[in-house]
CHARMM-style PDB file with segment names, atoms N, HN, CA, C and O in Angstrom:
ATOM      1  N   UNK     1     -26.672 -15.090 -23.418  1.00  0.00      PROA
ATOM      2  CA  UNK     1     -27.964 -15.427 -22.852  1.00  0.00      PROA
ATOM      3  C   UNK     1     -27.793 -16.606 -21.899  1.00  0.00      PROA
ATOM      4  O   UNK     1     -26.974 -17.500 -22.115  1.00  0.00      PROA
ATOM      5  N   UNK     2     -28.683 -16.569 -20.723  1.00  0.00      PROA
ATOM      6  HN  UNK     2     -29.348 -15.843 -20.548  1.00  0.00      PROA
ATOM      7  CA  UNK     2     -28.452 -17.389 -20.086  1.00  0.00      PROA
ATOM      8  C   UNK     2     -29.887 -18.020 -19.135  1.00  0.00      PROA
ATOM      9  O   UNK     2     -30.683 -17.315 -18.516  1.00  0.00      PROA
ATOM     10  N   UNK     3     -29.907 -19.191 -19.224  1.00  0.00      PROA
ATOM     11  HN  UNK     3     -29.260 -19.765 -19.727  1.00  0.00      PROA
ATOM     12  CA  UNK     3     -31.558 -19.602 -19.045  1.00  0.00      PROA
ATOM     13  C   UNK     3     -31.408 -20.948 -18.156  1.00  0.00      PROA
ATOM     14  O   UNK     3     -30.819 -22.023 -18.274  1.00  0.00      PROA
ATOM     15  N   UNK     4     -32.339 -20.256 -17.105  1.00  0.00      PROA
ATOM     16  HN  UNK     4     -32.817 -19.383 -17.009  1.00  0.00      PROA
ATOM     17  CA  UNK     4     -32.409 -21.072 -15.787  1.00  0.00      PROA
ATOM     18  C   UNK     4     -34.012 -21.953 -15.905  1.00  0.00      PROA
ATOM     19  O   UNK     4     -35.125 -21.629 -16.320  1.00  0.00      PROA
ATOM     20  N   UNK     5     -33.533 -22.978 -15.410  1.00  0.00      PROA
ATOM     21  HN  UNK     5     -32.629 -23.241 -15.073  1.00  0.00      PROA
ATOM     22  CA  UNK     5     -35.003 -23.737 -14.893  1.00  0.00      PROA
ATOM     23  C   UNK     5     -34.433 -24.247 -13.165  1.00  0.00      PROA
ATOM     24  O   UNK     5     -33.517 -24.947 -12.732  1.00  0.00      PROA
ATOM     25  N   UNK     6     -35.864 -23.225 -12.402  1.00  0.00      PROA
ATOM     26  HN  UNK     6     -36.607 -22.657 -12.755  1.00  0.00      PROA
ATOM     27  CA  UNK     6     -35.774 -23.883 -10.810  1.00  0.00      PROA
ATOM     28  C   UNK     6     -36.722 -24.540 -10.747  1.00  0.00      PROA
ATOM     29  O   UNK     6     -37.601 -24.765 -11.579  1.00  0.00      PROA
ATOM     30  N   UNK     7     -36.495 -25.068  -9.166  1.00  0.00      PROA
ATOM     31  HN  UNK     7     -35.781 -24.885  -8.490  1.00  0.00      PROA
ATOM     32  CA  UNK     7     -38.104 -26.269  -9.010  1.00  0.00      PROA
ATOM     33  C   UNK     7     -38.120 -25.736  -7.688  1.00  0.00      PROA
ATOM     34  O   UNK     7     -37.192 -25.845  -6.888  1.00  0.00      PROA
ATOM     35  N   UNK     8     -39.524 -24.985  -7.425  1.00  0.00      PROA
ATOM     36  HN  UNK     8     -40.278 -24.896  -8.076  1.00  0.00      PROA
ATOM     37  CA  UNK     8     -39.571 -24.818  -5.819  1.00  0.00      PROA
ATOM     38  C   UNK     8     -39.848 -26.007  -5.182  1.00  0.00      PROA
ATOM     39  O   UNK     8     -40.131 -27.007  -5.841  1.00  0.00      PROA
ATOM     40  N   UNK     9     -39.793 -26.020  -3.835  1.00  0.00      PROA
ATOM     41  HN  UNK     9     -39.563 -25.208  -3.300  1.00  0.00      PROA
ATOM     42  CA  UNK     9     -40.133 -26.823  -2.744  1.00  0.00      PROA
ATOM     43  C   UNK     9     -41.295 -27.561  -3.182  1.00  0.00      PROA
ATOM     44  O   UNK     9     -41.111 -28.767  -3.347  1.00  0.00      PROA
ATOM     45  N   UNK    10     -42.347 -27.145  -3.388  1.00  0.00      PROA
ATOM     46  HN  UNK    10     -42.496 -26.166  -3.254  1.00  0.00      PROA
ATOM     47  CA  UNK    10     -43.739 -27.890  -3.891  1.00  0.00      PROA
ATOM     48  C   UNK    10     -43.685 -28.780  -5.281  1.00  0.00      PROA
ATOM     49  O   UNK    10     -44.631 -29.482  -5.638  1.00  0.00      PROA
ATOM     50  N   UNK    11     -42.344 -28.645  -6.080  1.00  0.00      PROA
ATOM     51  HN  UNK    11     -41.575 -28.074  -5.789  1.00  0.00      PROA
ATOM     52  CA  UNK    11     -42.713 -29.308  -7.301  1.00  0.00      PROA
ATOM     53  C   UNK    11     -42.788 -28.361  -8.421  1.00  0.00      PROA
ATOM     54  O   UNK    11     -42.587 -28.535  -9.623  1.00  0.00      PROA
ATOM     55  N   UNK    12     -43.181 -27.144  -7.638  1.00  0.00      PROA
ATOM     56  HN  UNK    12     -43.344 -27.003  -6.661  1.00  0.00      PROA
ATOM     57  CA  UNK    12     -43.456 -26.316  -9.058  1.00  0.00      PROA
ATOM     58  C   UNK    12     -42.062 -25.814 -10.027  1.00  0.00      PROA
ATOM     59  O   UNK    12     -41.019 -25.563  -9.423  1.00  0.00      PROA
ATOM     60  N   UNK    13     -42.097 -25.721 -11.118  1.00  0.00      PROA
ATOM     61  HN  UNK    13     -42.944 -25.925 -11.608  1.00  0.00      PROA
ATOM     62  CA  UNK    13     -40.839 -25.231 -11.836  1.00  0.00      PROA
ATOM     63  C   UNK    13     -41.454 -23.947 -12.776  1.00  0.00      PROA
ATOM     64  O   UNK    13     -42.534 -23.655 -13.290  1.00  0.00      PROA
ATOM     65  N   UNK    14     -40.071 -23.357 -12.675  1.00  0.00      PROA
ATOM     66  HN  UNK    14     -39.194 -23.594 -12.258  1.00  0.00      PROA
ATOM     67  CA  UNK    14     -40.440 -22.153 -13.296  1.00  0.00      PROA
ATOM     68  C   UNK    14     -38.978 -21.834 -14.128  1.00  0.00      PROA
ATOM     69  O   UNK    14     -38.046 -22.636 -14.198  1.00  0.00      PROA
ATOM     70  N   UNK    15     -39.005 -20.331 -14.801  1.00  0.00      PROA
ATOM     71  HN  UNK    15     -39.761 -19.679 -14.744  1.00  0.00      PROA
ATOM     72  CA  UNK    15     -37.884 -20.254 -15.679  1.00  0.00      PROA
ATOM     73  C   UNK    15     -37.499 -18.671 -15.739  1.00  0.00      PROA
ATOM     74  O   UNK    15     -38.303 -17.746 -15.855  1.00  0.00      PROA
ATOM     75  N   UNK    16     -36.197 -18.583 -15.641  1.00  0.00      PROA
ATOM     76  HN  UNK    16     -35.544 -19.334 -15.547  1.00  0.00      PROA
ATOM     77  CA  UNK    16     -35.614 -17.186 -15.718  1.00  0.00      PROA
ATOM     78  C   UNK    16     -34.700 -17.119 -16.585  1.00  0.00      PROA
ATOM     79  O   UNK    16     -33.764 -17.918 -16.581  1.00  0.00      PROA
ATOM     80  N   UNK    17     -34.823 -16.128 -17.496  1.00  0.00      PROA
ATOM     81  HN  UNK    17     -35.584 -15.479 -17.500  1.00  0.00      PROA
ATOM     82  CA  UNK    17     -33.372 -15.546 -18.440  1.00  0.00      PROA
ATOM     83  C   UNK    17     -33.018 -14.429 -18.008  1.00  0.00      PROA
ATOM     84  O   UNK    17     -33.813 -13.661 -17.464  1.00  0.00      PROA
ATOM     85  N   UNK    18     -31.745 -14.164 -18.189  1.00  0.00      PROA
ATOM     86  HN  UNK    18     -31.100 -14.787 -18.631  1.00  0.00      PROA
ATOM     87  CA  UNK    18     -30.680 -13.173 -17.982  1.00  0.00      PROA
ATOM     88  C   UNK    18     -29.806 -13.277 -19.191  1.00  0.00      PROA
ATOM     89  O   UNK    18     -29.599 -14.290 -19.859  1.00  0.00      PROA
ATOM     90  N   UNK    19     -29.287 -11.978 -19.386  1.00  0.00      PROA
ATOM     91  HN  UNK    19     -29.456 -11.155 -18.843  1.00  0.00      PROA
ATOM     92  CA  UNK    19     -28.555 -11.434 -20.641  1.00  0.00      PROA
ATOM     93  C   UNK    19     -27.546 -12.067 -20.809  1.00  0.00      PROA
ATOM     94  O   UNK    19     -27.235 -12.218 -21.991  1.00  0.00      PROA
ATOM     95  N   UNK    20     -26.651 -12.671 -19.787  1.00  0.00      PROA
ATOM     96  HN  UNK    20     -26.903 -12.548 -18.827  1.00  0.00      PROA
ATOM     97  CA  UNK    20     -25.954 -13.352 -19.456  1.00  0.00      PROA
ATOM     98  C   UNK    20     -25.407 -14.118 -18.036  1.00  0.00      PROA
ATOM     99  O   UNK    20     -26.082 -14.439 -17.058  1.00  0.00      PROA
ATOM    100  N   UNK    21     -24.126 -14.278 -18.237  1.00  0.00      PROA
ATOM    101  HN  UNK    21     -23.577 -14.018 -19.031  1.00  0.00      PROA
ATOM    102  CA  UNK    21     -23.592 -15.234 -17.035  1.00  0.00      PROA
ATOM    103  C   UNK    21     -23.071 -13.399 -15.792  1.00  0.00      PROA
ATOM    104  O   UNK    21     -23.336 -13.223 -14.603  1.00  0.00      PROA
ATOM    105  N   UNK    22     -22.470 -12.633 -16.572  1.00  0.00      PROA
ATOM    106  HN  UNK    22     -22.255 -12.776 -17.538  1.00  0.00      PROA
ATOM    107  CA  UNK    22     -22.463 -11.757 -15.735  1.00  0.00      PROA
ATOM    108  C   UNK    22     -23.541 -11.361 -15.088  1.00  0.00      PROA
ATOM    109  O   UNK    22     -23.466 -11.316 -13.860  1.00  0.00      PROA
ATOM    110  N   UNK    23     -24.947 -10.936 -15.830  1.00  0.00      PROA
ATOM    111  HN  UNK    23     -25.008 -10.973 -16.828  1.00  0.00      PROA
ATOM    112  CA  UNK    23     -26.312 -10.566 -14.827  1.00  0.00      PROA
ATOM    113  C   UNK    23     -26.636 -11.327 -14.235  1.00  0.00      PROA
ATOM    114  O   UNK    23     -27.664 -10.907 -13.704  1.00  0.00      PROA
ATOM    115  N   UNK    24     -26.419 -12.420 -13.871  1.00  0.00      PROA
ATOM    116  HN  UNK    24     -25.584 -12.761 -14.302  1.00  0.00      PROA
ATOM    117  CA  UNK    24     -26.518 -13.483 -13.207  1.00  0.00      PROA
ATOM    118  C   UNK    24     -26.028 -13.561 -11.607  1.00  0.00      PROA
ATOM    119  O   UNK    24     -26.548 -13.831 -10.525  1.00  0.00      PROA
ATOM    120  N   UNK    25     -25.020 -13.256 -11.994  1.00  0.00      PROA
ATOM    121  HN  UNK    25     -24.597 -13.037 -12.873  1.00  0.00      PROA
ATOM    122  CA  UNK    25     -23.841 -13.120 -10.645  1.00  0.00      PROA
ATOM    123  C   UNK    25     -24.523 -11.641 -10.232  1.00  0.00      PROA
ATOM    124  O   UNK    25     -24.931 -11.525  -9.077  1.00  0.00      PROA
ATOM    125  N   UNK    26     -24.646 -10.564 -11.114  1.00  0.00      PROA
ATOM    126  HN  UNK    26     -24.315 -10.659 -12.053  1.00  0.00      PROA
ATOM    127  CA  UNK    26     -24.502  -9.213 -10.368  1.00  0.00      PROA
ATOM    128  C   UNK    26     -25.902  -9.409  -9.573  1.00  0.00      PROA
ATOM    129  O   UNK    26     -25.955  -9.273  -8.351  1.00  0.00      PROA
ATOM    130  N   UNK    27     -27.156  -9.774 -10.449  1.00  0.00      PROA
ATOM    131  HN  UNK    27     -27.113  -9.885 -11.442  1.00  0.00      PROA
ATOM    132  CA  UNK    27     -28.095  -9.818  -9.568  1.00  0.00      PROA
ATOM    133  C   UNK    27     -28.260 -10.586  -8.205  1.00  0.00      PROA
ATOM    134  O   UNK    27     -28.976 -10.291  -7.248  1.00  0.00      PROA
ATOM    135  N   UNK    28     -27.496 -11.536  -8.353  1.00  0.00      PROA
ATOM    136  HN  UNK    28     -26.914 -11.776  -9.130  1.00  0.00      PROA
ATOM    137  CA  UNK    28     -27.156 -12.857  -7.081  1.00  0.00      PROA
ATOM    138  C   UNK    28     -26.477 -11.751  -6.034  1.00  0.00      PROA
ATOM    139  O   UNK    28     -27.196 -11.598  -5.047  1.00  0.00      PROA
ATOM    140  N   UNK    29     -25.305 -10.971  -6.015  1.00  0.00      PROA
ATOM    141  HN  UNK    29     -24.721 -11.095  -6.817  1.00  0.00      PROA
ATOM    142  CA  UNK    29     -24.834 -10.223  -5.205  1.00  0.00      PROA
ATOM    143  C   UNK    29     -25.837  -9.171  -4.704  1.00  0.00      PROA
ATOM    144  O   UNK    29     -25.707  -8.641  -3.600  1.00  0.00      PROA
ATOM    145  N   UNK    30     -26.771  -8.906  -5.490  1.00  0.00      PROA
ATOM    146  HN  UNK    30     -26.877  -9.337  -6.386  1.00  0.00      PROA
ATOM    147  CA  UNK    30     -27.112  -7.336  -5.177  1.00  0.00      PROA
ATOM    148  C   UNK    30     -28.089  -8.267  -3.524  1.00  0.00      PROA
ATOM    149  O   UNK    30     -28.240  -9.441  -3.189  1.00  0.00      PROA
ATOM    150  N   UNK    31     -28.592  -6.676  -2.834  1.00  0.00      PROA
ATOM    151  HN  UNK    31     -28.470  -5.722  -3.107  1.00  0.00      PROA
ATOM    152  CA  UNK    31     -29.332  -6.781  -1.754  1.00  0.00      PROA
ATOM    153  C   UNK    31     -30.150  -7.839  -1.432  1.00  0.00      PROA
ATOM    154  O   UNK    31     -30.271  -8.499  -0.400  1.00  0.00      PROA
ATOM    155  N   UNK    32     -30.942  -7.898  -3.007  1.00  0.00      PROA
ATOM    156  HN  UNK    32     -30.844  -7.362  -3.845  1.00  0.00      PROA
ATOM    157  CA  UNK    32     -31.833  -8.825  -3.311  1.00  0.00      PROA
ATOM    158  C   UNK    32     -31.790 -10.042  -4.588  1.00  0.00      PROA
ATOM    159  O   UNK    32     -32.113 -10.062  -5.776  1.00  0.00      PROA
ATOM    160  N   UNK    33     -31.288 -10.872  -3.757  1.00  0.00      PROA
ATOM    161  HN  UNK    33     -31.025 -10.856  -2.792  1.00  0.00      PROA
ATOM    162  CA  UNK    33     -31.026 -11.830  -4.907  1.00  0.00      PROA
ATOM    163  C   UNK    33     -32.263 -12.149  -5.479  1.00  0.00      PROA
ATOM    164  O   UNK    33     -33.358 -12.218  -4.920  1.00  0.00      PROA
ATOM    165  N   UNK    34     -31.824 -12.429  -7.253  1.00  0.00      PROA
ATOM    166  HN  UNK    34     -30.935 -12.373  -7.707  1.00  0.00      PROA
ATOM    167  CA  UNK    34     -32.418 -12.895  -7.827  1.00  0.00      PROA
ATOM    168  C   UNK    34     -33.585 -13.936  -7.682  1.00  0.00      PROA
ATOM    169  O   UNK    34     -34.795 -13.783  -7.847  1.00  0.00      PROA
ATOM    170  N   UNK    35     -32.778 -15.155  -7.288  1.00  0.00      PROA
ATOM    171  HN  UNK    35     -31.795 -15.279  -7.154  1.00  0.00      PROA
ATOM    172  CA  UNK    35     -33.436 -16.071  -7.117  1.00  0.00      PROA
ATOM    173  C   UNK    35     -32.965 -16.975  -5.739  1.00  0.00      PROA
ATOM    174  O   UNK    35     -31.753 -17.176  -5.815  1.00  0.00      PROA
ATOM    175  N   UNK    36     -33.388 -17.408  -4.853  1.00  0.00      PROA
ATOM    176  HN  UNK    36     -34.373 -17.245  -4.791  1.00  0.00      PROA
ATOM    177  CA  UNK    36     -33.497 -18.035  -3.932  1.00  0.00      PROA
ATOM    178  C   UNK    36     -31.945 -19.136  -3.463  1.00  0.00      PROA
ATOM    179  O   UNK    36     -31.920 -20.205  -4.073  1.00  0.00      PROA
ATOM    180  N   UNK    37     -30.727 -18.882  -2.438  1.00  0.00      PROA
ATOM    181  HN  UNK    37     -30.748 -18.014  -1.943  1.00  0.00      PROA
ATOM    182  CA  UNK    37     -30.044 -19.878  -3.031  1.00  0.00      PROA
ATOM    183  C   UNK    37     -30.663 -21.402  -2.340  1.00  0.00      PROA
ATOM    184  O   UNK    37     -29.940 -22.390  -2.212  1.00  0.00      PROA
ATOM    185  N   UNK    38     -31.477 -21.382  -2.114  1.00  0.00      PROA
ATOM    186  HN  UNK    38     -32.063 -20.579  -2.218  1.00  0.00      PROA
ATOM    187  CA  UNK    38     -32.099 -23.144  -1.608  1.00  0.00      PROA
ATOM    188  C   UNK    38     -32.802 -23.603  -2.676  1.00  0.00      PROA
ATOM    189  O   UNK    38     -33.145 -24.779  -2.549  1.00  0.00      PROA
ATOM    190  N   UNK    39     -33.270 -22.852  -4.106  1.00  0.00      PROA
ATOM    191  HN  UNK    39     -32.992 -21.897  -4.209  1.00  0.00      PROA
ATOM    192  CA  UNK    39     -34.176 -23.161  -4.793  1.00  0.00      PROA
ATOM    193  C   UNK    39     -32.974 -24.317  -5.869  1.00  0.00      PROA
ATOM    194  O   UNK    39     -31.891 -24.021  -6.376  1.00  0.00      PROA
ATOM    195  N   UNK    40     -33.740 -25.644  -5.897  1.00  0.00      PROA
ATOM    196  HN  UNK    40     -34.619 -25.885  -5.486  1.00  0.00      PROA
ATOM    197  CA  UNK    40     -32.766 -26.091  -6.868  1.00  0.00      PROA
ATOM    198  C   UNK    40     -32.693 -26.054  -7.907  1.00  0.00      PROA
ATOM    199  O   UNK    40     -33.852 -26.025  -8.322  1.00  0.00      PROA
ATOM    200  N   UNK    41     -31.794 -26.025  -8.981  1.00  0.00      PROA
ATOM    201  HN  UNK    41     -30.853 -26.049  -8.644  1.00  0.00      PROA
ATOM    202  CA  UNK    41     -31.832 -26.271 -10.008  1.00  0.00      PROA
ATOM    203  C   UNK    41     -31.499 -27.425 -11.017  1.00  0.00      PROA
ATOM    204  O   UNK    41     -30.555 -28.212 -11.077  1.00  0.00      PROA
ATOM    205  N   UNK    42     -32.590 -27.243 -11.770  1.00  0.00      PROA
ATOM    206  HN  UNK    42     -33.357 -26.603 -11.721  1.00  0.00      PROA
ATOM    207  CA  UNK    42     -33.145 -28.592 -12.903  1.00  0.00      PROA
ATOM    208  C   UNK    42     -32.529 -28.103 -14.145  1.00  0.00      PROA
ATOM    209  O   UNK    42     -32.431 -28.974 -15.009  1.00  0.00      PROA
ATOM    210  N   UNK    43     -32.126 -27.043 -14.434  1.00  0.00      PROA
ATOM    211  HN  UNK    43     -32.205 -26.335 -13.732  1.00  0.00      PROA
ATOM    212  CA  UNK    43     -31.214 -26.830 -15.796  1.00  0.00      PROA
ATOM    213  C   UNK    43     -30.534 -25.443 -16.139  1.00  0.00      PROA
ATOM    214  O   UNK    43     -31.022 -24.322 -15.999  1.00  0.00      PROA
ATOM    215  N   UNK    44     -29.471 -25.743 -16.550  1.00  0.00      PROA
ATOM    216  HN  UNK    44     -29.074 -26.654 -16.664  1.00  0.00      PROA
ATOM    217  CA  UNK    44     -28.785 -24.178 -16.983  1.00  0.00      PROA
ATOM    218  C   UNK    44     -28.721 -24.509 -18.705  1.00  0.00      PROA
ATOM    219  O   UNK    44     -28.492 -25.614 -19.197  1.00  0.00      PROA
ATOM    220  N   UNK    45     -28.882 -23.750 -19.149  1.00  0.00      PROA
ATOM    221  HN  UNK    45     -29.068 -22.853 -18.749  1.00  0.00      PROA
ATOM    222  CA  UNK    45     -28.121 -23.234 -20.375  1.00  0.00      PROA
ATOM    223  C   UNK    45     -27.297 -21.765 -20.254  1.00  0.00      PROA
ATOM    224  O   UNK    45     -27.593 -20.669 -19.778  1.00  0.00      PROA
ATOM    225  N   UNK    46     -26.437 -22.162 -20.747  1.00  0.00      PROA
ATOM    226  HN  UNK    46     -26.196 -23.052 -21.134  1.00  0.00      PROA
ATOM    227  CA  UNK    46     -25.506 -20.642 -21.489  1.00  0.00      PROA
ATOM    228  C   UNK    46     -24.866 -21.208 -22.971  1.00  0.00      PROA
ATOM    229  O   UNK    46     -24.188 -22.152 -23.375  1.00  0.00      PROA
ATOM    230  N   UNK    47     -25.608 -19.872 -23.558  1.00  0.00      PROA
ATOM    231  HN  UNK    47     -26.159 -19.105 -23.230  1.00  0.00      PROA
ATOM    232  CA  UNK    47     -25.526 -19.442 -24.908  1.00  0.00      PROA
ATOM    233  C   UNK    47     -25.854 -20.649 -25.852  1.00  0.00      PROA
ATOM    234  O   UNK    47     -25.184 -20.960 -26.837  1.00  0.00      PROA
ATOM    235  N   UNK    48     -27.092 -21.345 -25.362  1.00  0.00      PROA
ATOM    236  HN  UNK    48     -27.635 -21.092 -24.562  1.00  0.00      PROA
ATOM    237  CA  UNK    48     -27.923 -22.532 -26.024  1.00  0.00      PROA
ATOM    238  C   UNK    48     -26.337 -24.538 -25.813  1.00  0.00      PROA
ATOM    239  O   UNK    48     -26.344 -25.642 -26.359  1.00  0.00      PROA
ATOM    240  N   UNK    49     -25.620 -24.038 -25.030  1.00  0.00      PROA
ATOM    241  HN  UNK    49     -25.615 -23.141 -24.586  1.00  0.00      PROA
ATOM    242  CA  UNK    49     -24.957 -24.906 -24.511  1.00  0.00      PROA
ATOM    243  C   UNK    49     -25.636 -25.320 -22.811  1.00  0.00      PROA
ATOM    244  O   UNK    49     -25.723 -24.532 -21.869  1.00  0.00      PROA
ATOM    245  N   UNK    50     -26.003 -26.624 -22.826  1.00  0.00      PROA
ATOM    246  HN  UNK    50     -25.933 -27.264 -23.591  1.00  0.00      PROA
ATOM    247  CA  UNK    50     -26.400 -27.260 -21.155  1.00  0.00      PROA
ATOM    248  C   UNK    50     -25.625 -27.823 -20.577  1.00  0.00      PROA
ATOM    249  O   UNK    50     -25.063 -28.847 -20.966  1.00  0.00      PROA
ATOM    250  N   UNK    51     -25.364 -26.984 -19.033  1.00  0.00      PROA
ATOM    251  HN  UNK    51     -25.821 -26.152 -18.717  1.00  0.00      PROA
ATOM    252  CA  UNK    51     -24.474 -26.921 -18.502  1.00  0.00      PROA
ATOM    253  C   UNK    51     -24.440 -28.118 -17.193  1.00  0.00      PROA
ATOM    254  O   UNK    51     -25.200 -28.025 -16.230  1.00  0.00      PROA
ATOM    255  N   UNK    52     -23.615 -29.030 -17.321  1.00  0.00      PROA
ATOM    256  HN  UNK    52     -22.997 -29.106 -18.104  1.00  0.00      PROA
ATOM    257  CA  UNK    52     -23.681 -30.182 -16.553  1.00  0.00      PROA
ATOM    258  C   UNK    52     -23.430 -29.690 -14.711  1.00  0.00      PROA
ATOM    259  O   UNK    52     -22.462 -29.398 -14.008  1.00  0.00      PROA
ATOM    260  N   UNK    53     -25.088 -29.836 -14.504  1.00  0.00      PROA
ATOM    261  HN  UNK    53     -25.874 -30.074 -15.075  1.00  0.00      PROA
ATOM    262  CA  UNK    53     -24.523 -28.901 -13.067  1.00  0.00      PROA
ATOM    263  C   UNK    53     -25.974 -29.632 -12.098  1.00  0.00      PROA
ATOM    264  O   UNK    53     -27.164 -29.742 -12.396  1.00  0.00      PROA
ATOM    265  N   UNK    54     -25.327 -29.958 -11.074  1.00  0.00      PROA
ATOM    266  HN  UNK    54     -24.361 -29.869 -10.832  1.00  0.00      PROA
ATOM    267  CA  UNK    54     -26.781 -30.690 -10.116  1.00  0.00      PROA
ATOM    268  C   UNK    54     -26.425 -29.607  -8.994  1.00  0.00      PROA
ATOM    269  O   UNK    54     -25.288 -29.189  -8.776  1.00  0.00      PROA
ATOM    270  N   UNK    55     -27.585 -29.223  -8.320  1.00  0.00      PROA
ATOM    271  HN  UNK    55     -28.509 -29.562  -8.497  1.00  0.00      PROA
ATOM    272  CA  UNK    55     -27.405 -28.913  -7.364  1.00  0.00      PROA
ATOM    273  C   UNK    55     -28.626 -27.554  -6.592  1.00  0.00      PROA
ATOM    274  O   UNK    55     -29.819 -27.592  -6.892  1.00  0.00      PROA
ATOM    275  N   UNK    56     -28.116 -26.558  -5.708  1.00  0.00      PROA
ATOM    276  HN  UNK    56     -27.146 -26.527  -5.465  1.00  0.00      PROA
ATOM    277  CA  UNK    56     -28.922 -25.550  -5.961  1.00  0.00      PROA
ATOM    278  C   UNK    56     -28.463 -23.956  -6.540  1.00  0.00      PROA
ATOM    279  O   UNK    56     -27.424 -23.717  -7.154  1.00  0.00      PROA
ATOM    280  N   UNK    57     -29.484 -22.999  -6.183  1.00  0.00      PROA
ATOM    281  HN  UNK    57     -30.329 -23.194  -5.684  1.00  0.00      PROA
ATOM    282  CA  UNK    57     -28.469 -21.921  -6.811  1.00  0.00      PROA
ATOM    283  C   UNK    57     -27.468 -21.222  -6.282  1.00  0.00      PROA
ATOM    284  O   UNK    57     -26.683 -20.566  -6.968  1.00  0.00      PROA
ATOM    285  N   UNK    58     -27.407 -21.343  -4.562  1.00  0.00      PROA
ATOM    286  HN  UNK    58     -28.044 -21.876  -4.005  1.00  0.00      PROA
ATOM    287  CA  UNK    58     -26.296 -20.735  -4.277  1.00  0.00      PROA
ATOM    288  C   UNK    58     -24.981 -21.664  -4.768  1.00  0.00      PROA
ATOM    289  O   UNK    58     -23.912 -21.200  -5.168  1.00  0.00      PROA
ATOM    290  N   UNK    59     -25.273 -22.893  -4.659  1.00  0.00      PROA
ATOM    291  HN  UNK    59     -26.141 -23.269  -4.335  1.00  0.00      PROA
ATOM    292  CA  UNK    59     -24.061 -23.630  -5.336  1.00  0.00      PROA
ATOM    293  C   UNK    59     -23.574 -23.605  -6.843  1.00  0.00      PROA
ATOM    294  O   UNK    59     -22.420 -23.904  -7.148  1.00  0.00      PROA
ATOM    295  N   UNK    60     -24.700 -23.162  -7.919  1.00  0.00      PROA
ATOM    296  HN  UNK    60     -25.638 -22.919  -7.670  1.00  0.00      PROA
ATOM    297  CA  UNK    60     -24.315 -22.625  -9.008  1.00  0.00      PROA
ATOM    298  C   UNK    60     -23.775 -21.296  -9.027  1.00  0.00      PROA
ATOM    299  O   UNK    60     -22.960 -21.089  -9.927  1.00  0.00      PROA
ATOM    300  N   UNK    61     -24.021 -20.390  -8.287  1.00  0.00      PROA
ATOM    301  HN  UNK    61     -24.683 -20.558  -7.556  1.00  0.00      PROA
ATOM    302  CA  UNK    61     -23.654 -19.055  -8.197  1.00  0.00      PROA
ATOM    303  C   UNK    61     -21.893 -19.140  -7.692  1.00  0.00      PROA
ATOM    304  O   UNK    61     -21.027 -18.440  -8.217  1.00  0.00      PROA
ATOM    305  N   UNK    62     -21.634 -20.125  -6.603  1.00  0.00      PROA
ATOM    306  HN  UNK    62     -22.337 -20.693  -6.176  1.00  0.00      PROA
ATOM    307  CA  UNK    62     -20.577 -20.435  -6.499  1.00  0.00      PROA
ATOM    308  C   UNK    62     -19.390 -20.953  -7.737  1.00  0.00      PROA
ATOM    309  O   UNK    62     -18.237 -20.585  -7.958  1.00  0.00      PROA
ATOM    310  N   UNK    63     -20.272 -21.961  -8.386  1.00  0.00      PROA
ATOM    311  HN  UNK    63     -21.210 -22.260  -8.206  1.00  0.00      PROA
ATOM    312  CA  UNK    63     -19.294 -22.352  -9.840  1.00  0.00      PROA
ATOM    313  C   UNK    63     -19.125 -21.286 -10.611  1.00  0.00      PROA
ATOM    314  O   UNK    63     -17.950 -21.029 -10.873  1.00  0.00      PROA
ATOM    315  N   UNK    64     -20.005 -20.526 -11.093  1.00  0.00      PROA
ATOM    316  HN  UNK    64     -20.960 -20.734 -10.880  1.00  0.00      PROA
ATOM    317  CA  UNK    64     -19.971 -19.829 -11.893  1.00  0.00      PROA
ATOM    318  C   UNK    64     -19.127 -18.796 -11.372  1.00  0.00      PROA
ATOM    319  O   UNK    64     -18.144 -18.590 -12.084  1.00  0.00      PROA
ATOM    320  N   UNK    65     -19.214 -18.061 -10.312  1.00  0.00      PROA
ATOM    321  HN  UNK    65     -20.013 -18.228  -9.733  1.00  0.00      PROA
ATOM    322  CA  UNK    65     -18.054 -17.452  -9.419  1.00  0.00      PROA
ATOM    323  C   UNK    65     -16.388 -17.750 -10.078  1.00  0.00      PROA
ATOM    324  O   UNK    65     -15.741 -16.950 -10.754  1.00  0.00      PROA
ATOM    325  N   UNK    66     -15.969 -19.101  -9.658  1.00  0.00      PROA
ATOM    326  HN  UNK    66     -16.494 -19.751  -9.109  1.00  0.00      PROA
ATOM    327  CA  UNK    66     -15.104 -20.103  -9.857  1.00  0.00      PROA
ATOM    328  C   UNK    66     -14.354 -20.354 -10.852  1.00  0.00      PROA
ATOM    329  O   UNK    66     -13.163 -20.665 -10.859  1.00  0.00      PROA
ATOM    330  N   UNK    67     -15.350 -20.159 -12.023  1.00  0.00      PROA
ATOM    331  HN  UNK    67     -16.317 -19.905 -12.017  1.00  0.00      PROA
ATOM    332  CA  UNK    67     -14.800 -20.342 -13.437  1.00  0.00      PROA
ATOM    333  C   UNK    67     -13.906 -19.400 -14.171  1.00  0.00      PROA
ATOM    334  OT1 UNK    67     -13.532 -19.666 -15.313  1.00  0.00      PROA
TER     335      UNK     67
END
């Protein structure tokens, strides 16, 4: 399991889970990404572990790539 918190442009935050770190990536690749890569992100968890990560999501999509 894997659980996102973004913060749009305005402040607002919101929250997405995925089954995991793989649906994550596959949806990021497909036509239509998931989620935005300019949108930043305010927190990851995978598998109830928080993942020390500043930045936005194309740059998490990159680490996670990486690993």
């Amino acid at each position: 399991m894997m659980k996102l918190i973004g913060k749009l442009q305005n402040g607002m935050t919101f929250t997405e889970e995925f089954d995991g770190v793989n649906d994550f990536l596959a949806l990021q690749q497909s036509d239509y990404n998931a989620i935005a890569d300019e949108i930043e992100v305010v927190e990851v968890k995978i598998a109830d572990e928080v993942l020390d990560f500043k930045g936005n999501m194309g740059q998490l999509y990159y680490e996670l790539m990486n690993k």
